[in-house]
Backbone as a chain_set.jsonl record, in Angstrom:
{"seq": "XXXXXXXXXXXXXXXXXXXXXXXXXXXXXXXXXXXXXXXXXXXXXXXXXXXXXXXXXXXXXXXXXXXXXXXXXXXXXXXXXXXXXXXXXXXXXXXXXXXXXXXXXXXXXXXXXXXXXXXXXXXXXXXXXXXXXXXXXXXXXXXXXXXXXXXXXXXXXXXXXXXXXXXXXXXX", "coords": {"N": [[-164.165, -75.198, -69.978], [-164.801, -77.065, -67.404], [-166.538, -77.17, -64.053], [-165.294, -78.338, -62.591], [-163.208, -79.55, -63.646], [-162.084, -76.708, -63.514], [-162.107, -76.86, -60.678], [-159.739, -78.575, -59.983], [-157.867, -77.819, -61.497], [-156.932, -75.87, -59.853], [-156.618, -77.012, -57.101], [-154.327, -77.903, -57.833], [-152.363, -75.166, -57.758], [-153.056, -73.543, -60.094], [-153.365, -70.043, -59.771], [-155.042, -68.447, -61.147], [-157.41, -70.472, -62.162], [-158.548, -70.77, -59.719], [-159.066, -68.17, -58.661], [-160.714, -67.95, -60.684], [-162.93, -69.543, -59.867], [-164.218, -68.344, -57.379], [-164.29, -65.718, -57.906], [-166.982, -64.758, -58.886], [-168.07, -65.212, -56.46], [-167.579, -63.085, -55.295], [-168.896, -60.333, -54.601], [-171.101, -61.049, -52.854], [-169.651, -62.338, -50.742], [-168.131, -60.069, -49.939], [-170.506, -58.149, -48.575], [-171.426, -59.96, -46.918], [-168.77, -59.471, -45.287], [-169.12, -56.573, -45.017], [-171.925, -57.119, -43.517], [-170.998, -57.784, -41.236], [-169.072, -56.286, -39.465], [-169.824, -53.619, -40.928], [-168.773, -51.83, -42.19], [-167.042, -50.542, -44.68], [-164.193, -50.167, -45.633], [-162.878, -51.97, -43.644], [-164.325, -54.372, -44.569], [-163.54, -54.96, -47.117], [-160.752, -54.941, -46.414], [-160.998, -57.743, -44.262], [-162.421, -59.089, -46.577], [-160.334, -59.084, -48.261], [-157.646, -60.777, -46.921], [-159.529, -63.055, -46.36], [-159.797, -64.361, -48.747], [-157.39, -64.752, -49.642], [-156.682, -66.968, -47.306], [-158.4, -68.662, -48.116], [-157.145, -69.419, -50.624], [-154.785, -70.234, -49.946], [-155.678, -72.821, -47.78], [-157.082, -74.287, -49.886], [-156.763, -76.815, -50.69], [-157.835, -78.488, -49.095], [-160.403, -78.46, -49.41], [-163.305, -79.641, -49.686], [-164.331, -81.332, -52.591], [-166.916, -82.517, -53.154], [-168.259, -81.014, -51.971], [-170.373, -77.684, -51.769], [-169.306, -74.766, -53.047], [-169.709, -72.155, -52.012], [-170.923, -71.581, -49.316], [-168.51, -72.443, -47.959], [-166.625, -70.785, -48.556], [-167.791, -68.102, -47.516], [-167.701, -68.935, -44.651], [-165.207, -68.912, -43.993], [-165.089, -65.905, -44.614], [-166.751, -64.809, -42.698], [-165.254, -66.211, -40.27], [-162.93, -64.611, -40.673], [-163.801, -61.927, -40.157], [-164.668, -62.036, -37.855], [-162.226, -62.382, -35.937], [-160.912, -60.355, -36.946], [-162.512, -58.576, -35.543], [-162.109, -59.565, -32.899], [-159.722, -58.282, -31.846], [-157.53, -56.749, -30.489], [-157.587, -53.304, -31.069], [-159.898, -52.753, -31.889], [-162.016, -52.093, -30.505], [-160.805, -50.062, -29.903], [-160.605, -48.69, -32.244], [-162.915, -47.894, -33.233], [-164.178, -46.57, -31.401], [-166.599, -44.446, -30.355], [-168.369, -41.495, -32.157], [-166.18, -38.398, -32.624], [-167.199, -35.577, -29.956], [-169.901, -33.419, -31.338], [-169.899, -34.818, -34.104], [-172.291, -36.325, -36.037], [-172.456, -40.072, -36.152], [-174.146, -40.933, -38.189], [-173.915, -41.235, -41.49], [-174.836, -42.425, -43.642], [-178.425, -42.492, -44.954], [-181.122, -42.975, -42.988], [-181.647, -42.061, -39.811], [-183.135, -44.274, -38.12], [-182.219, -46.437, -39.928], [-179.409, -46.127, -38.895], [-180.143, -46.47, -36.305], [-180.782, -49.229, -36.616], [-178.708, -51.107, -37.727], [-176.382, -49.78, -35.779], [-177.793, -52.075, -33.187], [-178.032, -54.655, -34.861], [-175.428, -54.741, -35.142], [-174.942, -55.479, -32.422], [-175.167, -57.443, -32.368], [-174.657, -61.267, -30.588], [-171.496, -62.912, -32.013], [-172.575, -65.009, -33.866], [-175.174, -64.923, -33.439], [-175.357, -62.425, -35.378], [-174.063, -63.107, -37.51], [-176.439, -64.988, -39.037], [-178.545, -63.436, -39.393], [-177.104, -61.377, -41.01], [-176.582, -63.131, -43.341], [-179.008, -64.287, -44.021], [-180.81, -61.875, -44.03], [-179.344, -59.933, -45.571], [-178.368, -61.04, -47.716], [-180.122, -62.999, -48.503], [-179.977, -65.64, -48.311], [-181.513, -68.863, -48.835], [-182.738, -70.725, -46.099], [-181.128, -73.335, -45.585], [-178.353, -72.682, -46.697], [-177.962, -70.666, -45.281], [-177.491, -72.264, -42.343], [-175.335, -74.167, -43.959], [-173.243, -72.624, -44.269], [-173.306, -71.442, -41.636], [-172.703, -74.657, -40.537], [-174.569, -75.75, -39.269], [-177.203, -77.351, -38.296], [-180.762, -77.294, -39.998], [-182.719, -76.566, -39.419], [-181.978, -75.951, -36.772], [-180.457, -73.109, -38.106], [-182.956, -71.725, -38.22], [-183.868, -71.31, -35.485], [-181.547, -69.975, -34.296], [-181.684, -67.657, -35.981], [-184.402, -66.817, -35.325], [-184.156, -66.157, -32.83], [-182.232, -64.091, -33.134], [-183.6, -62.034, -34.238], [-185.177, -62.072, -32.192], [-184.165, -60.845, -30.111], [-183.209, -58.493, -31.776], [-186.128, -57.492, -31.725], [-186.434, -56.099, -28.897], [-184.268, -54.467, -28.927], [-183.278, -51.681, -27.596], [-182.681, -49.84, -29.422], [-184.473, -50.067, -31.757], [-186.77, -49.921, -30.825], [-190.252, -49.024, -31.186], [-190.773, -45.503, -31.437], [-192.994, -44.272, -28.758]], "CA": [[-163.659, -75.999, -68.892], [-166.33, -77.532, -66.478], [-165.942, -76.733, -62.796], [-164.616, -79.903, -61.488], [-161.943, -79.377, -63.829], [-161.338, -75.866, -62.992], [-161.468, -76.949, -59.127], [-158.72, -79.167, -59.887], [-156.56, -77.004, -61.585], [-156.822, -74.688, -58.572], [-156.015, -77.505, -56.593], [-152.781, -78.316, -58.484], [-152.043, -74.411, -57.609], [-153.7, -72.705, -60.446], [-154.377, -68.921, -59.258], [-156.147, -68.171, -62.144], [-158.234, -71.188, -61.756], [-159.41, -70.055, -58.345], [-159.979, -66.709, -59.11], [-162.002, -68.097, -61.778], [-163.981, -70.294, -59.273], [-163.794, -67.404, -56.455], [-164.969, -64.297, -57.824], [-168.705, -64.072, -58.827], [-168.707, -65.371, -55.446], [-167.3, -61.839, -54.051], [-169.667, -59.554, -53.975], [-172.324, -61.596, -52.102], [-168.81, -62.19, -49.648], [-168.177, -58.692, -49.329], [-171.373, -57.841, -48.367], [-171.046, -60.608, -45.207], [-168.496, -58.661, -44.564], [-170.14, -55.326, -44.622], [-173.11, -56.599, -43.117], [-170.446, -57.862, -39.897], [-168.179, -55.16, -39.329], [-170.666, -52.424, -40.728], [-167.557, -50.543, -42.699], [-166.479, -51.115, -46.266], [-162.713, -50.54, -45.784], [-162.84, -53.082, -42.855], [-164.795, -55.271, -44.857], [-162.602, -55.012, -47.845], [-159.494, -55.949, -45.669], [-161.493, -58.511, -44.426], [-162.416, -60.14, -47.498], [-158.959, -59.83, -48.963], [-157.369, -61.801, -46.026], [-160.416, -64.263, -46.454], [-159.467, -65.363, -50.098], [-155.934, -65.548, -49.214], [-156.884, -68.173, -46.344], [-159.083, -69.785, -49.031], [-156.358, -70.136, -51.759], [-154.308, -71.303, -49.089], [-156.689, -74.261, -47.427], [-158.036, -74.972, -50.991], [-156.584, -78.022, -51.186], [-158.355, -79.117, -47.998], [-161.605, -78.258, -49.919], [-163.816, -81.12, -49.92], [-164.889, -81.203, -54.006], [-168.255, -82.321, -53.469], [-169.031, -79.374, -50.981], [-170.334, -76.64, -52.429], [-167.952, -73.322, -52.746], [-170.792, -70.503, -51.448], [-170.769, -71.555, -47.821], [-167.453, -72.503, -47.287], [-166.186, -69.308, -48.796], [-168.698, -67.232, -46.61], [-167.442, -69.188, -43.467], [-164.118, -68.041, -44.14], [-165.027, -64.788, -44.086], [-167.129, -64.508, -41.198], [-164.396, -66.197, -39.425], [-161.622, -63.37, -40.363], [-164.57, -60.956, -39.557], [-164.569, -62.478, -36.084], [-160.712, -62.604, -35.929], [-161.241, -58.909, -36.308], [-163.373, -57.853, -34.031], [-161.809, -59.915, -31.256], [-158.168, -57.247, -32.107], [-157.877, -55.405, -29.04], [-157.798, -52.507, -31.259], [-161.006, -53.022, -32.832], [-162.671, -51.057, -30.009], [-160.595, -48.33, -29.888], [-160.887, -47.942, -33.991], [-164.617, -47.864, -33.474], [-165.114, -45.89, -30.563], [-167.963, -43.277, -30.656], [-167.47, -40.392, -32.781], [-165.93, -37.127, -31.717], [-168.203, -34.375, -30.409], [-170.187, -32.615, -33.011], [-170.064, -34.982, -35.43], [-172.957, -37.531, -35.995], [-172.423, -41.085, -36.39], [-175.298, -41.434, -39.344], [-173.497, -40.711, -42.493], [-175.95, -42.787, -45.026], [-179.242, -43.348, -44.519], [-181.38, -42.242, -41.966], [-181.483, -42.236, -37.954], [-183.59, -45.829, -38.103], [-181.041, -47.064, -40.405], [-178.501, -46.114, -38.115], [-179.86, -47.731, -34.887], [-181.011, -50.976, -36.592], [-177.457, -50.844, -37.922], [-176.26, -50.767, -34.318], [-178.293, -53.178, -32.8], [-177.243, -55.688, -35.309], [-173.825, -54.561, -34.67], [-174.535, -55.515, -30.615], [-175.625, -59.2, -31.572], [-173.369, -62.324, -30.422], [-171.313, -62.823, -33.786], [-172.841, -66.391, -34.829], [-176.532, -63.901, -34.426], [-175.074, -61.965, -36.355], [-173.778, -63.996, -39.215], [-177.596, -65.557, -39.088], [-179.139, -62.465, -39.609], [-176.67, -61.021, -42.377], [-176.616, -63.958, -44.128], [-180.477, -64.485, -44.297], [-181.519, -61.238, -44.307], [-178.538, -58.924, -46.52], [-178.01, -62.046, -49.115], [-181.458, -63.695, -49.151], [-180.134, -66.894, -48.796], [-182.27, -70.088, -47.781], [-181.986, -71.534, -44.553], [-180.612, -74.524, -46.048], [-177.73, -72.5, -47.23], [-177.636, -70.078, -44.405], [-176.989, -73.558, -42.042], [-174.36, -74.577, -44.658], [-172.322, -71.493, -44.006], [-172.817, -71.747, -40.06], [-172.061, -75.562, -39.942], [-174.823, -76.092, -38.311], [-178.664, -77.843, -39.187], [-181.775, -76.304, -41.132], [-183.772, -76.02, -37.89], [-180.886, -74.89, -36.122], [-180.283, -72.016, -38.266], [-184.129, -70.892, -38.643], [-184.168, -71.399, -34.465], [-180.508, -68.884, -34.134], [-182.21, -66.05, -36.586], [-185.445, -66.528, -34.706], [-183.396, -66.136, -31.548], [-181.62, -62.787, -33.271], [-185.026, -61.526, -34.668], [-186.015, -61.417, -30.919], [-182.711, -59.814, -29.426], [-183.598, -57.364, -32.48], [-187.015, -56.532, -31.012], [-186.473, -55.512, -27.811], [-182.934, -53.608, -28.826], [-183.881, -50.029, -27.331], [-182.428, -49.026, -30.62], [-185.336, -50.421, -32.461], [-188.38, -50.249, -30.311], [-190.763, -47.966, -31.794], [-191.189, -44.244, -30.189], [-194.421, -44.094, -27.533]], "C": [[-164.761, -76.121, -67.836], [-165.337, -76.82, -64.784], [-165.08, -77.363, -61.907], [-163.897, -79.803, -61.953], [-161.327, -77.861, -63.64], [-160.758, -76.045, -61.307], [-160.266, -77.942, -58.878], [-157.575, -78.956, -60.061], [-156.012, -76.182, -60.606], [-156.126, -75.206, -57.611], [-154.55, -77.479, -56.426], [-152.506, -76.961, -58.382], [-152.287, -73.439, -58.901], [-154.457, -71.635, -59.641], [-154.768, -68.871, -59.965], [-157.78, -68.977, -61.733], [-159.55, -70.899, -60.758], [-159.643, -69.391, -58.407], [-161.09, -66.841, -59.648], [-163.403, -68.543, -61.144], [-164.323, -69.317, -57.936], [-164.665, -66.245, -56.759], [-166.509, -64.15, -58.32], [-169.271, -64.805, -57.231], [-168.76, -63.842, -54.015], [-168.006, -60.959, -53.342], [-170.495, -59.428, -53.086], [-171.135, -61.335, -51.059], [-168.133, -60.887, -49.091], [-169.612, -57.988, -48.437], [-171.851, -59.101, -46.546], [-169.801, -59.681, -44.796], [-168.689, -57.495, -44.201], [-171.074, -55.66, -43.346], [-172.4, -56.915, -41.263], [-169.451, -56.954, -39.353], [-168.804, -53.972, -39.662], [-169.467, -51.522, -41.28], [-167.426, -51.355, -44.066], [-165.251, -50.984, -46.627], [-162.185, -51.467, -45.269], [-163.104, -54.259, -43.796], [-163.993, -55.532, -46.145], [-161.18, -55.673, -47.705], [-159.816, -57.198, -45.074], [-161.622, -59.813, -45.807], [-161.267, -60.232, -48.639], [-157.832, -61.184, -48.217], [-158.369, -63.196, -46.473], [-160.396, -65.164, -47.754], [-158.756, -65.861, -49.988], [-156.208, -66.842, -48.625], [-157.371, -68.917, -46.963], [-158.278, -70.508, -49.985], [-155.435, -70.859, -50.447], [-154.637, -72.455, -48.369], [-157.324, -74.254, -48.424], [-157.816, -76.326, -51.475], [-157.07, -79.225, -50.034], [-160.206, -79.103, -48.609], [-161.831, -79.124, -50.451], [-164.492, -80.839, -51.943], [-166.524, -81.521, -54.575], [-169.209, -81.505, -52.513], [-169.799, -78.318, -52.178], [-169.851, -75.32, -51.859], [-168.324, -72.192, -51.287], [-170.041, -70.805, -49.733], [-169.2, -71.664, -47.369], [-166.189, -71.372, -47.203], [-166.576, -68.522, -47.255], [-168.567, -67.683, -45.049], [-166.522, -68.931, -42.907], [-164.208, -66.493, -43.881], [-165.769, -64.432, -43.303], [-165.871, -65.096, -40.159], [-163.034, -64.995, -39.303], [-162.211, -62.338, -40.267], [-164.507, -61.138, -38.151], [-163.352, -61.89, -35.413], [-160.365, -61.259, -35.797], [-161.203, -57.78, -35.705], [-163.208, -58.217, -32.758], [-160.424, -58.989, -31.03], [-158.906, -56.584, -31.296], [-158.062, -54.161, -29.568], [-158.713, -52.034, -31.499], [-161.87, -52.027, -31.9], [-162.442, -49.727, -29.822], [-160.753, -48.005, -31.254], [-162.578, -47.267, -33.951], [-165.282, -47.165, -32.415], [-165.847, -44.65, -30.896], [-167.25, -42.225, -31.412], [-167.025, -38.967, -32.346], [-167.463, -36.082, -31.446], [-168.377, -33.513, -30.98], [-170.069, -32.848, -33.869], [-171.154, -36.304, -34.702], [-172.406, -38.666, -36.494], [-173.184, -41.406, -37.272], [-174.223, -41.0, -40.364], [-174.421, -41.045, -43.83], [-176.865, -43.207, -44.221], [-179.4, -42.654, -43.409], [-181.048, -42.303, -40.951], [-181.482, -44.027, -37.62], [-183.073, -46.796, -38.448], [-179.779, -47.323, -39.279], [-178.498, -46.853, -36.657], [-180.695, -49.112, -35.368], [-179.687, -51.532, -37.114], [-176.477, -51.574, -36.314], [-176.847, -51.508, -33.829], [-177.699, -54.223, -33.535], [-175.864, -55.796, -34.882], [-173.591, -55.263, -33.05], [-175.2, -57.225, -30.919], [-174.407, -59.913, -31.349], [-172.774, -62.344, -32.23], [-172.327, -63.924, -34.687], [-174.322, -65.371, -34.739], [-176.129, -63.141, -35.818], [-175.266, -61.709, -37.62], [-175.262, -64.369, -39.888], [-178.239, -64.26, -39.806], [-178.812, -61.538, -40.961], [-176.909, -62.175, -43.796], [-178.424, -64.35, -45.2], [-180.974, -63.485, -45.091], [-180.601, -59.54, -45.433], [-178.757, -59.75, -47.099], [-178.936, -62.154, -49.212], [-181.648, -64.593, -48.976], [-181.056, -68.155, -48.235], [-181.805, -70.282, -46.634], [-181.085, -72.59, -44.48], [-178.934, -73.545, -46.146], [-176.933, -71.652, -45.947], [-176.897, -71.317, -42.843], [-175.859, -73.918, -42.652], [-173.479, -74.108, -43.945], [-172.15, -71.926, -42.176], [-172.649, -73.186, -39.669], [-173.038, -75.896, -38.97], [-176.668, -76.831, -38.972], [-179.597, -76.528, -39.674], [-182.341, -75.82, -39.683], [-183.343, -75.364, -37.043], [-180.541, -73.588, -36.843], [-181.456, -70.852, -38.13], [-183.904, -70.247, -37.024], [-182.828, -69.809, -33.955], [-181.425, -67.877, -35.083], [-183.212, -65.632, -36.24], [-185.07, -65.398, -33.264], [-182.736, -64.375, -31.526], [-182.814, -61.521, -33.511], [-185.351, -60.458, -32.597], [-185.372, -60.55, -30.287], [-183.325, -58.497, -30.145], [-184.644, -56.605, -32.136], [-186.985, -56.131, -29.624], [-185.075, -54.949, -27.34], [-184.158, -52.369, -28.245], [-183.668, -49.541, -28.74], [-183.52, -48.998, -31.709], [-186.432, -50.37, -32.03], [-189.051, -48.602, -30.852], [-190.976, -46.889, -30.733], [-192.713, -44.289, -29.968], [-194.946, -42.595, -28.315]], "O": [[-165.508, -75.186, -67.547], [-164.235, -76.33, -64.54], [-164.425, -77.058, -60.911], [-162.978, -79.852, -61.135], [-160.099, -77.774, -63.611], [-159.702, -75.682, -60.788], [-159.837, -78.125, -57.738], [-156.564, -79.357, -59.485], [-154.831, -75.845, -60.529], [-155.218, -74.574, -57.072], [-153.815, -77.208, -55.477], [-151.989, -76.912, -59.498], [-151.652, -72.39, -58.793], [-155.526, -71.783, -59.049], [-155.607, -69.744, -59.743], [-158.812, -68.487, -61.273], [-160.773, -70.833, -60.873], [-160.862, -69.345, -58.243], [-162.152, -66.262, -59.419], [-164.533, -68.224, -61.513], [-165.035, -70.056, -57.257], [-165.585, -65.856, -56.04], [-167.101, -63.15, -57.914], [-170.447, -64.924, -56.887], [-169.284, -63.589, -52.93], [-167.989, -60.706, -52.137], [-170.813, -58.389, -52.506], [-171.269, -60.308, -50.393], [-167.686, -60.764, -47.951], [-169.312, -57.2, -47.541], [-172.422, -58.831, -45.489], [-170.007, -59.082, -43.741], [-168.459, -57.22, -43.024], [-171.144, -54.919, -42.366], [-172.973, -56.49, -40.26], [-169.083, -57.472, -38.299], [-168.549, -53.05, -38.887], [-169.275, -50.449, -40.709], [-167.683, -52.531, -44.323], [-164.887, -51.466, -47.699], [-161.237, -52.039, -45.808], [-162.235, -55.126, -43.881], [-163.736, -56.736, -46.174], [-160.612, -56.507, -48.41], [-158.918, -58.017, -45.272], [-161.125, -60.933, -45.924], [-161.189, -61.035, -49.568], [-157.389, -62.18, -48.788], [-157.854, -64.239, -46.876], [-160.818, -66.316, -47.854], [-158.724, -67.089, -50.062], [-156.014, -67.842, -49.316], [-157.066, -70.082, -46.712], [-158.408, -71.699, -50.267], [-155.575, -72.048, -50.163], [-153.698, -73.25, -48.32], [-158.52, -74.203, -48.138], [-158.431, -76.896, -52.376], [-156.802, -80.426, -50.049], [-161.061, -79.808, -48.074], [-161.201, -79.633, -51.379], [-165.184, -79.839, -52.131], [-167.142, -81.174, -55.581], [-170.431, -81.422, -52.39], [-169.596, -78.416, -53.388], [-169.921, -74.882, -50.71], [-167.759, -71.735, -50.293], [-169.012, -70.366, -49.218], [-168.771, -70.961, -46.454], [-165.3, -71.136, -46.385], [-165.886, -68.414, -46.241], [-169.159, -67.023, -44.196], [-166.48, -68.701, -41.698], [-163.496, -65.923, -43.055], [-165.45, -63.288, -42.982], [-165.559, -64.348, -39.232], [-162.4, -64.633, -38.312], [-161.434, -61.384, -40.249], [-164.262, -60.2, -37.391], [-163.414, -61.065, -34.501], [-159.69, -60.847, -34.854], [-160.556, -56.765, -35.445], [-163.713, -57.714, -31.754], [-160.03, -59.007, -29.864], [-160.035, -56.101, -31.206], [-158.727, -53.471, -28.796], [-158.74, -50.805, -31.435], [-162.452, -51.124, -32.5], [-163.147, -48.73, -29.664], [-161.095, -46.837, -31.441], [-163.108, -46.358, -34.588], [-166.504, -47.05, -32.316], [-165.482, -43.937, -31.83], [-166.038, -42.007, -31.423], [-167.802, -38.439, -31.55], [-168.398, -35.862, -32.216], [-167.502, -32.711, -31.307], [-170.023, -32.024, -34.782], [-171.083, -36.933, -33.646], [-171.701, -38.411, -37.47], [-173.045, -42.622, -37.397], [-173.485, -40.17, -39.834], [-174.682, -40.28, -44.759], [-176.72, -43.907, -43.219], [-178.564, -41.966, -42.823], [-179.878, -42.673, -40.866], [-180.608, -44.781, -37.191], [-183.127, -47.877, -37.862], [-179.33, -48.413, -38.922], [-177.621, -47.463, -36.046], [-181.164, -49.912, -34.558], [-179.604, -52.727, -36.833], [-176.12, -52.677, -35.9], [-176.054, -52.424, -34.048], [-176.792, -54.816, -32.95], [-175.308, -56.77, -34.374], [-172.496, -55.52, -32.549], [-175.587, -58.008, -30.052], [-173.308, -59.498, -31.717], [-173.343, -61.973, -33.256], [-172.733, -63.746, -35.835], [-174.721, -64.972, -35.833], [-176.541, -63.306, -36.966], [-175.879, -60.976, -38.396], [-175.416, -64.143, -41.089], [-178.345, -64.355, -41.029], [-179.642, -61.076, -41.745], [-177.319, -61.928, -44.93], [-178.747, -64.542, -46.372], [-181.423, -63.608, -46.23], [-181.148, -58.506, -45.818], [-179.924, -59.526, -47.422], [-179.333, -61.451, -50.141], [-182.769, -65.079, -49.13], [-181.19, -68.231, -47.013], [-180.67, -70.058, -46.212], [-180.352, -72.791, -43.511], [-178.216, -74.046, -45.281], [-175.755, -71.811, -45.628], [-175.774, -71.038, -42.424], [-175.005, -74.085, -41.781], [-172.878, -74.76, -43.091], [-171.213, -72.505, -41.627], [-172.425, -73.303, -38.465], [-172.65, -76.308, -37.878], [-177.054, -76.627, -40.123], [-179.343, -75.324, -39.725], [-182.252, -74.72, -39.137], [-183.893, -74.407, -36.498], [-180.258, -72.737, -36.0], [-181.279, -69.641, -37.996], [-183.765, -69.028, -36.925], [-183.24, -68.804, -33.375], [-181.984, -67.117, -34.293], [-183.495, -64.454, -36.459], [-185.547, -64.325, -32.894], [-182.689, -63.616, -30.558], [-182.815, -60.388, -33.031], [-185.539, -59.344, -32.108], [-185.898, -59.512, -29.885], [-183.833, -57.585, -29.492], [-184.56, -55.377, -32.114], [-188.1, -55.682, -29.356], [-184.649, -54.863, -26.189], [-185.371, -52.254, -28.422], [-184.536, -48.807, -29.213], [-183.55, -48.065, -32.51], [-187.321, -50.772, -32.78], [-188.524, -47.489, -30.881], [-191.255, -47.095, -29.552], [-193.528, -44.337, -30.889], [-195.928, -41.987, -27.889]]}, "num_chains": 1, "name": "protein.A"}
Protein backbone atom coordinates (compact mmCIF):
# COMPACT_ATOMS: atom_id res chain seq x y z
CA UNK A 1 0.00 0.00 0.00
CA UNK A 2 1.68 3.36 -1.09
CA UNK A 3 1.45 6.24 1.36
CA UNK A 4 -1.12 8.35 -0.21
CA UNK A 5 -3.21 5.45 0.08
CA UNK A 6 -2.38 4.68 3.56
CA UNK A 7 -2.92 8.57 4.36
CA UNK A 8 -6.28 8.14 3.12
CA UNK A 9 -7.28 5.29 4.88
CA UNK A 10 -6.27 7.12 8.06
CA UNK A 11 -8.25 9.81 6.90
CA UNK A 12 -11.43 7.70 6.48
CA UNK A 13 -10.57 6.78 10.35
CA UNK A 14 -8.21 3.96 9.91
CA UNK A 15 -6.12 3.69 13.34
CA UNK A 16 -4.04 1.23 12.06
CA UNK A 17 -3.38 3.23 9.03
CA UNK A 18 -2.04 6.10 11.10
CA UNK A 19 -0.12 4.23 13.33
CA UNK A 20 1.31 2.86 10.29
CA UNK A 21 2.09 6.41 8.93
CA UNK A 22 2.94 7.74 12.65
CA UNK A 23 5.34 5.57 14.20
CA UNK A 24 8.90 5.44 12.66
CA UNK A 25 8.19 8.96 13.11
CA UNK A 26 8.26 8.50 17.13
CA UNK A 27 11.35 8.21 18.25
CA UNK A 28 12.84 11.28 16.50
CA UNK A 29 9.26 12.90 18.31
CA UNK A 30 10.08 11.67 21.56
CA UNK A 31 13.29 12.92 21.61
CA UNK A 32 11.70 16.75 20.86
CA UNK A 33 10.13 15.98 23.62
CA UNK A 34 12.98 14.99 25.79
CA UNK A 35 15.09 17.51 24.41
CA UNK A 36 11.98 20.27 25.72
CA UNK A 37 10.97 19.20 28.98
CA UNK A 38 14.43 17.44 29.76
CA UNK A 39 12.46 14.24 31.48
CA UNK A 40 11.44 11.04 29.77
CA UNK A 41 8.21 10.39 31.74
CA UNK A 42 7.14 14.02 30.92
CA UNK A 43 8.14 13.54 27.55
CA UNK A 44 6.41 10.28 27.16
CA UNK A 45 3.08 11.88 28.43
CA UNK A 46 3.79 14.45 26.19
CA UNK A 47 4.14 12.56 23.15
CA UNK A 48 1.19 10.34 23.92
CA UNK A 49 -1.22 13.37 24.16
CA UNK A 50 0.58 14.65 20.90
CA UNK A 51 -0.53 11.62 18.67
CA UNK A 52 -3.88 11.67 20.12
CA UNK A 53 -4.23 15.48 18.92
CA UNK A 54 -2.73 14.22 15.63
CA UNK A 55 -5.21 11.30 15.04
CA UNK A 56 -7.70 13.67 15.98
CA UNK A 57 -6.82 16.86 13.48
CA UNK A 58 -5.69 14.27 10.83
CA UNK A 59 -8.24 14.96 8.72
CA UNK A 60 -7.24 18.63 8.65
CA UNK A 61 -3.82 17.33 7.38
CA UNK A 62 -2.97 18.95 4.27
CA UNK A 63 -1.80 15.59 1.99
CA UNK A 64 0.79 17.27 0.17
CA UNK A 65 2.56 18.51 3.45
CA UNK A 66 4.93 16.44 4.62
CA UNK A 67 4.12 14.32 8.02
CA UNK A 68 7.79 15.01 9.97
CA UNK A 69 7.14 18.65 10.74
CA UNK A 70 3.70 18.74 11.33
CA UNK A 71 3.93 15.86 13.72
CA UNK A 72 6.94 17.56 15.56
CA UNK A 73 4.83 20.85 15.79
CA UNK A 74 2.30 19.04 17.56
CA UNK A 75 4.45 18.02 19.96
CA UNK A 76 6.32 20.96 20.78
CA UNK A 77 3.05 22.58 21.11
CA UNK A 78 1.72 20.00 23.97
CA UNK A 79 5.34 20.44 25.32
CA UNK A 80 4.53 24.14 25.63
CA UNK A 81 0.96 23.45 26.91
CA UNK A 82 2.96 21.78 29.61
CA UNK A 83 5.21 23.88 30.78
CA UNK A 84 2.79 26.80 30.86
CA UNK A 85 0.60 24.17 33.92
CA UNK A 86 0.92 26.11 36.92
CA UNK A 87 2.14 22.98 38.34
CA UNK A 88 4.94 22.51 36.11
CA UNK A 89 7.11 24.64 38.44
CA UNK A 90 6.31 23.20 41.45
CA UNK A 91 6.96 19.46 39.82
CA UNK A 92 10.37 20.74 38.85
CA UNK A 93 11.46 22.67 41.62
CA UNK A 94 15.13 22.21 42.77
CA UNK A 95 15.97 19.07 44.36
CA UNK A 96 15.83 18.39 48.06
CA UNK A 97 18.95 18.99 50.14
CA UNK A 98 21.61 16.44 49.75
CA UNK A 99 20.67 15.18 46.75
CA UNK A 100 22.31 16.34 43.40
CA UNK A 101 20.40 17.26 40.47
CA UNK A 102 23.04 15.42 37.88
CA UNK A 103 21.86 11.92 37.67
CA UNK A 104 23.40 11.03 33.98
CA UNK A 105 26.14 12.46 32.62
CA UNK A 106 28.41 14.78 33.96
CA UNK A 107 28.28 18.38 35.74
CA UNK A 108 28.75 20.14 31.99
CA UNK A 109 26.05 17.99 30.80
CA UNK A 110 24.00 19.08 33.48
CA UNK A 111 24.40 22.90 33.13
CA UNK A 112 24.23 22.92 29.30
CA UNK A 113 21.11 20.87 30.02
CA UNK A 114 19.86 23.78 32.11
CA UNK A 115 20.65 26.54 30.11
CA UNK A 116 18.81 25.05 27.27
CA UNK A 117 16.11 24.40 29.65
CA UNK A 118 16.15 28.55 30.45
CA UNK A 119 15.70 29.39 26.60
CA UNK A 120 12.31 31.13 25.31
CA UNK A 121 10.42 27.86 24.08
CA UNK A 122 10.42 28.68 20.15
CA UNK A 123 14.78 28.90 21.13
CA UNK A 124 14.34 26.09 22.35
CA UNK A 125 12.49 24.04 19.83
CA UNK A 126 15.33 25.64 17.30
CA UNK A 127 18.02 24.31 19.09
CA UNK A 128 16.51 20.71 19.88
CA UNK A 129 15.36 20.29 16.68
CA UNK A 130 18.68 21.23 14.86
CA UNK A 131 20.95 20.18 17.18
CA UNK A 132 19.29 16.63 19.11
CA UNK A 133 17.68 15.42 15.54
CA UNK A 134 20.16 16.82 12.99
CA UNK A 135 17.63 18.09 10.96
CA UNK A 136 18.23 20.73 8.05
CA UNK A 137 17.21 24.11 8.41
CA UNK A 138 14.82 23.64 5.74
CA UNK A 139 13.08 21.14 7.86
CA UNK A 140 13.82 22.68 11.16
CA UNK A 141 11.69 26.01 9.57
CA UNK A 142 9.02 23.48 8.45
CA UNK A 143 8.38 22.38 11.98
CA UNK A 144 8.51 26.11 13.38
CA UNK A 145 6.27 27.54 10.54
CA UNK A 146 8.48 29.83 9.90
CA UNK A 147 11.32 30.61 6.75
CA UNK A 148 14.89 28.98 6.09
CA UNK A 149 16.65 32.22 7.10
CA UNK A 150 14.38 32.69 9.81
CA UNK A 151 15.11 29.52 11.43
CA UNK A 152 19.10 29.62 10.87
CA UNK A 153 18.70 33.55 12.32
CA UNK A 154 16.37 32.02 15.80
CA UNK A 155 19.20 29.11 16.45
CA UNK A 156 21.86 31.71 15.80
CA UNK A 157 19.98 33.90 18.25
CA UNK A 158 19.81 30.65 20.84
CA UNK A 159 23.50 29.69 20.09
CA UNK A 160 24.25 33.21 21.53
CA UNK A 161 21.80 33.16 24.65
CA UNK A 162 23.77 29.68 25.00
CA UNK A 163 27.15 31.44 25.18
CA UNK A 164 26.89 33.77 27.65
CA UNK A 165 24.49 31.31 29.97
CA UNK A 166 26.73 31.45 33.27
CA UNK A 167 25.99 27.80 33.11
CA UNK A 168 28.18 27.37 30.14
CA UNK A 169 30.90 29.91 30.22
CA UNK A 170 34.09 28.23 30.62
CA UNK A 171 35.90 28.30 34.27
CA UNK A 172 38.76 31.34 34.49
Amino acid sequence: MSIGTVAEHAVAGDQQAFMDLVEPLLPDAFRVARGLLGSAPEAEDALQEAVLKAWQSFGRFRRDAPLRPWLFTIVANECRRLRRNRWWSVLKGSPPAGRSAVTDGDAGTADLRRAVNRLPHDQRLAIVLRYYLDLPFDEVAGTLGISTKAAKSRTYRALERLRLSPEVLPDE
